[in-house]
Legacy VTK file of the C-alpha trace (Angstrom):
# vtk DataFile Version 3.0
C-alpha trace
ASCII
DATASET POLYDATA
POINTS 112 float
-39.820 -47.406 -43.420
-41.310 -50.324 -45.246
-45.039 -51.011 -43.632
-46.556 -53.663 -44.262
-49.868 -55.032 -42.659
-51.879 -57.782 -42.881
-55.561 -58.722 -41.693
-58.815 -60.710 -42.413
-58.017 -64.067 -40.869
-60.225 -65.770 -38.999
-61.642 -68.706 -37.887
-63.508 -70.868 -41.093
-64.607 -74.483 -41.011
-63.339 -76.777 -43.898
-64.774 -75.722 -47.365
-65.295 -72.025 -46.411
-63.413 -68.667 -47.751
-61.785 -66.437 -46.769
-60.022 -62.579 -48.581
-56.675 -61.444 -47.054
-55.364 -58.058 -47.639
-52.214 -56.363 -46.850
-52.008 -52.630 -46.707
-48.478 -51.599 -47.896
-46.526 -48.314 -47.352
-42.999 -47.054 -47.422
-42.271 -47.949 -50.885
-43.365 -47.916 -54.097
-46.098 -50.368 -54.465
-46.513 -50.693 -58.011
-43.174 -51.240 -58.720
-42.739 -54.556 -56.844
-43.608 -57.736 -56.822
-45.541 -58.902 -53.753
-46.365 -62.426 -52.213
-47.726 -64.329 -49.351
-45.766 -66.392 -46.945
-47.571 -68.627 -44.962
-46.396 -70.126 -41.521
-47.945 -73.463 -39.882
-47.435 -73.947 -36.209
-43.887 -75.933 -35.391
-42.795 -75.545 -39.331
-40.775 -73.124 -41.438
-42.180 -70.600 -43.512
-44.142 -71.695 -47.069
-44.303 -69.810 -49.939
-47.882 -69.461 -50.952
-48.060 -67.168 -53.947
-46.310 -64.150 -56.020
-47.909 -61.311 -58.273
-45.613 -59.094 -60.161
-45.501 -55.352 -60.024
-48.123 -54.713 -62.801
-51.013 -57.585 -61.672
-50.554 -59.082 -65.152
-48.919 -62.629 -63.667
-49.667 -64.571 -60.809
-47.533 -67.960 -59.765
-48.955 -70.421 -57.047
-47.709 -72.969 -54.787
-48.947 -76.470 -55.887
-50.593 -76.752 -52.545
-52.813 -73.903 -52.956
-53.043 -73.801 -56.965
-56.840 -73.853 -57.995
-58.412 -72.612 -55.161
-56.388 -69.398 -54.003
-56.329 -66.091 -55.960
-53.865 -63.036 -55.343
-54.062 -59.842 -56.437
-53.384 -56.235 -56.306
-54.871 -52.792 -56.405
-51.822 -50.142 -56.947
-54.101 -47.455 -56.847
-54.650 -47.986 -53.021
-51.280 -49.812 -52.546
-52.986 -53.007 -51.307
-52.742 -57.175 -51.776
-54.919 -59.175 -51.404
-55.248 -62.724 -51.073
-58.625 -65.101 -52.168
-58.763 -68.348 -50.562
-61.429 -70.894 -51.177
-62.147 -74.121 -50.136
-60.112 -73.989 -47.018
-58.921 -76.951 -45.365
-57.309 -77.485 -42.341
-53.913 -77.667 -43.402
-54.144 -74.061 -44.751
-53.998 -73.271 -41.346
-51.353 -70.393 -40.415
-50.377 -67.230 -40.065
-50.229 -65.702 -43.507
-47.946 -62.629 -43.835
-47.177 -60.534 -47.253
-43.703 -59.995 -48.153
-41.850 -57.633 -50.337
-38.757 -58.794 -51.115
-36.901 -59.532 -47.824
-39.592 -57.481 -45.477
-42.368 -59.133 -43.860
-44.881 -57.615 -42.062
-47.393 -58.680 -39.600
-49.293 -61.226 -39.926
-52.557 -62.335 -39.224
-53.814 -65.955 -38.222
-55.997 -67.910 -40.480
-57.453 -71.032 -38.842
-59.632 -74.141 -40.578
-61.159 -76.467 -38.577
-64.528 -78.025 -37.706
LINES 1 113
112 0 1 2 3 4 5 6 7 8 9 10 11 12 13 14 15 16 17 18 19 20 21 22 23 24 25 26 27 28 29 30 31 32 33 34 35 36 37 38 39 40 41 42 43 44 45 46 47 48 49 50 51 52 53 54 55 56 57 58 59 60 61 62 63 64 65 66 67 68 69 70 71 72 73 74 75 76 77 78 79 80 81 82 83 84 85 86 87 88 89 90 91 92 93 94 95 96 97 98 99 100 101 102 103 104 105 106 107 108 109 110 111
């Protein structure tokens, strides 16, 4: 079965950083492209970013674009996600995806 984890949210004030990672099993990592999905409270889900199977090209939602970084680590089947200069709309729960599977997430929350 497709596994996939995510942790390292937290609580941040505005400004601060946090790294995301997603462990990943039950497929063959390095073969896929993997991305983060972001949820707010009382909206739908938001793409946040994509990284193809190899690491070699990243794509970013506008919203995020500059001060987020994704990447990958095949050899330990992991994703990760670098986010700087939080702000308080980056607030959700932030969940890596593999094509239609989406694992658990974890909560990332930005606020003074």
């Amino acid at each position: 079965d497709v596994q996939l984890q995510a942790f390292g949210g937290g609580s941040v004030q505005p400004g601060g950083s946090l790294r995301l990672s997603c462990a990943a099993s039950g497929f063959t990592f390095s073969t896929k492209t993997m991305s983060w999905i972001r949820q707010a409270p009382g909206k739908g889900p938001e793409w946040v970013s994509s990284i193809n199977s190899g690491g070699g090209g990243a794509s970013y939602a506008d919203s995020v674009k500059g001060r987020f970084t994704i990447a990958r680590d095949n050899a330990s089947n992991t994703l990760y996600l670098e986010m700087n200069n939080l702000k308080p709309e980056d607030t959700a729960v932030y969940y890596c995806q593999m094509g239609s599977e989406r694992g658990q997430g974890t909560q990332v929350t930005v606020s003074s």
